[in-house]
C-alpha positions in Angstrom: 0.0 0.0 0.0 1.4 3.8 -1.1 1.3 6.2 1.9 -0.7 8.8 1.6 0.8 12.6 1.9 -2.4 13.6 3.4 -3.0 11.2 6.0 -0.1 11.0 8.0 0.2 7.0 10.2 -0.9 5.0 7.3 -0.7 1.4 6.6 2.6 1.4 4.7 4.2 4.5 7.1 3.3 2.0 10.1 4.6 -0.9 8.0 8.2 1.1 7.1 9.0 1.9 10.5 8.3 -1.2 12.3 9.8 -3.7 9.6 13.4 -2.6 10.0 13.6 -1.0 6.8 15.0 2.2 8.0 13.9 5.7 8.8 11.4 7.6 6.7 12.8 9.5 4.2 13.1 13.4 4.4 10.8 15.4 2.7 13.6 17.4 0.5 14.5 13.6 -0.6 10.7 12.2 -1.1 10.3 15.6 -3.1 13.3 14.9 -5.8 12.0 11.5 -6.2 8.5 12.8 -7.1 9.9 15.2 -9.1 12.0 13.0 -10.8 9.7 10.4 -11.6 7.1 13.5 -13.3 9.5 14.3 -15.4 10.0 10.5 -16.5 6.8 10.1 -17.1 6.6 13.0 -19.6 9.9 12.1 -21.2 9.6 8.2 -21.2 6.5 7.0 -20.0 5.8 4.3 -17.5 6.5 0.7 -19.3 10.1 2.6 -19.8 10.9 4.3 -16.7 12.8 2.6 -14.7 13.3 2.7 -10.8 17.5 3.4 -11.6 16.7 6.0 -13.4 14.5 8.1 -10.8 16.8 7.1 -8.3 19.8 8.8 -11.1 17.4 11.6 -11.9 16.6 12.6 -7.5 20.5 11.5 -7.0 19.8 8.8 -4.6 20.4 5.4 -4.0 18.1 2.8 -5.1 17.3 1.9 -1.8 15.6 5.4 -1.0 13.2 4.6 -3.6 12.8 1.3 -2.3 12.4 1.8 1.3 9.2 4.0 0.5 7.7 3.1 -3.3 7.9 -1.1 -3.3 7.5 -1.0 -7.4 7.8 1.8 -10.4 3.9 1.3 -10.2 3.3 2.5 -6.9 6.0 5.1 -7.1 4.1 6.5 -10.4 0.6 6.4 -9.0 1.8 8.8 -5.9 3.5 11.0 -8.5 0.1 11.2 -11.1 -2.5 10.9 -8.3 -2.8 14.4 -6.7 -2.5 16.7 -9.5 -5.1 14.5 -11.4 -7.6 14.2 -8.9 -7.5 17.9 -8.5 -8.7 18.0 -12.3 -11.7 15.8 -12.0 -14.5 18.8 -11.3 -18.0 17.7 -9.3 -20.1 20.1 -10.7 -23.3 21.5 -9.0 -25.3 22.7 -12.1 -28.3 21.7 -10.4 -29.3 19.2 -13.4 -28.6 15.7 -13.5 -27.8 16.0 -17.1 -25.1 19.1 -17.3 -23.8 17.8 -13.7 -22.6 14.6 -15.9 -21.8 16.7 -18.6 -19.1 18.8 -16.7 -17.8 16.2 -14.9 -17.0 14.0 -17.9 -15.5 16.8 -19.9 -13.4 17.5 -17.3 -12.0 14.2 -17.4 -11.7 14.4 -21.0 -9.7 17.4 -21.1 -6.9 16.2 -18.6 -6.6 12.7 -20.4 -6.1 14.2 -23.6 -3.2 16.0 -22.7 -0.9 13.5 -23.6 1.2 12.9 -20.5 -1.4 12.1 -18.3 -3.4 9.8 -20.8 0.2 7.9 -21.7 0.3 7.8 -17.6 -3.4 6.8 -17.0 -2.9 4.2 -19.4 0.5 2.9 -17.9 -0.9 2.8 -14.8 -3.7 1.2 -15.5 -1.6 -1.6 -17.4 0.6 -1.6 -14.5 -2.3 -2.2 -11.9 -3.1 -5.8 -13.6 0.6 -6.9 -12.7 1.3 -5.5 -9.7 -1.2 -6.7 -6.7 0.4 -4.3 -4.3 -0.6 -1.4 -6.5 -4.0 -3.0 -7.7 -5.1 -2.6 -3.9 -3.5 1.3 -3.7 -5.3 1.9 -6.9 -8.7 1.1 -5.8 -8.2 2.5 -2.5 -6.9 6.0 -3.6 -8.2 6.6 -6.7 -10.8 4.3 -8.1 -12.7 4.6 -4.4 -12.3 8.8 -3.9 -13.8 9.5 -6.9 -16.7 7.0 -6.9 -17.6 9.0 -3.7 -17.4 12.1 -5.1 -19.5 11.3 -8.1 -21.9 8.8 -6.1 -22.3 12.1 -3.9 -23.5 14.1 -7.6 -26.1 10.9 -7.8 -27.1 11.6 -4.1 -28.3 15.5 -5.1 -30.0 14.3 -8.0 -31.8 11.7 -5.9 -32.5 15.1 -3.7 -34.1 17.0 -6.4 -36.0 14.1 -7.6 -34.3 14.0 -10.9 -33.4 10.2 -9.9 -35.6 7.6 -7.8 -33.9 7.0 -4.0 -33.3 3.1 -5.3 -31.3 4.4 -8.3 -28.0 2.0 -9.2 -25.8 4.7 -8.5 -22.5 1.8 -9.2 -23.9 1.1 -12.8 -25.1 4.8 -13.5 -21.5 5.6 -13.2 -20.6 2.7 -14.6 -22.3 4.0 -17.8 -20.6 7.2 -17.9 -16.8 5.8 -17.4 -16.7 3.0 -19.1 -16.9 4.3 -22.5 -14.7 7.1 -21.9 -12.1 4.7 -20.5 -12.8 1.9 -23.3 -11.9 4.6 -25.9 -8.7 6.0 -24.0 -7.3 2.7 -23.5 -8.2 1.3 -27.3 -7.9 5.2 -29.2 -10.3 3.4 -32.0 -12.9 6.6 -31.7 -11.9 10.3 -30.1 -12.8 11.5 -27.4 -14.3 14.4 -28.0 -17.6 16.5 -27.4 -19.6 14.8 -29.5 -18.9 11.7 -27.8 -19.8 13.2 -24.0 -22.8 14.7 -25.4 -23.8 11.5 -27.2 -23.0 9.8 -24.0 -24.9 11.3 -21.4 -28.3 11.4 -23.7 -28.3 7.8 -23.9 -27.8 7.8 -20.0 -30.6 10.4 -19.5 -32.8 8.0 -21.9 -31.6 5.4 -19.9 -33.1 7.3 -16.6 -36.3 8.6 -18.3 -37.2 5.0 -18.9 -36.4 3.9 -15.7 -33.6 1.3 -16.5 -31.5 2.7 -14.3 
């Protein structure tokens, strides 16, 4: 499990300084690692990178890297995590329909810059190899932004745009799983006539109460 900046005692920052694995490292050091590994992502790209070469690119040893990021996955997902989530708006439109609108143009626009859909796509790659980073992933991003949105279902249940036994999982379901079947293939764009395309057959969907 990554450690989380925010949350300060986690599971892996309990885990590193009980196992023997040495003191924490300093925040000018976890810094030129993060820093590092941004910059390899933009340049090389996950598959590439390499855990020698952030460790080259912060100057440290291998071991720095190693006593606090257990693969290139992990170490990647804490680099690409905060400044992404901070791109993914929850919009209060009061409308169902422009609510999921904003919110999936927002995601739109950050994968489409290409460094963070080449990351997104690493990563997500990278999750179906790497069990340690499968269970950080869902914890710390698939899981914070299911509540966020499930909490945009929640005010259209509110305003009585959706019934109180709504799916919430598959509603969101719908309006992902496209968007992330066309980043991951790039057979179709992503582009505004796809969202708006999108979220009409999900309003249709609601309207006939299939969802």
């Amino acid at each position: 499990m990554v450690h989380d900046e925010s949350a300060a005692g986690t599971s892996v920052g309990r885990r590193e300084q009980g196992s023997g694995r040495g003191r924490p490292l300093s925040e000018g050091t976890e810094r030129a690692i993060l820093e590092a590994t941004t910059e390899l992502l933009a340049e090389r790209g996950l598959a590439a990178m390499t855990i020698e070469e952030v460790a080259a690119r912060a100057r440290v040893g291998k071991a720095s890297v190693y006593r606090r990021w257990p693969s290139k996955g992990t170490l990647a997902l804490d680099a690409f995590l905060s400044d992404f989530l901070e791109r993914q708006p929850v919009p209060d439109t009061g409308s169902l329909r422009d609510d999921l609108l904003g919110m999936l143009r927002g995601w739109v626009r950050a994968v489409r810059q290409p460094t963070t859909g080449r990351t997104l796509r690493g990563l997500i790659a990278e999750v179906q190899r790497d069990p340690e980073l499968a269970d950080a992933w869902r914890e710390r991003f698939v899981a914070p932004l299911r509540a966020r949105h499930g909490a945009l279902v929640q005010r259209a249940v509110e305003r009585g745009e959706l019934a109180p036994e709504v799916n919430t999982g598959l509603l969101l379901d719908l309006l992902y799983g496209p968007a992330y079947h066309r980043l991951l293939h790039g057979h179709l764009p992503l582009n505004d006539a796809f969202i708006e395309d999108l979220v009409a057959a999900i309003m249709a969907a609601v309207d006939a109460g299939a969802i």
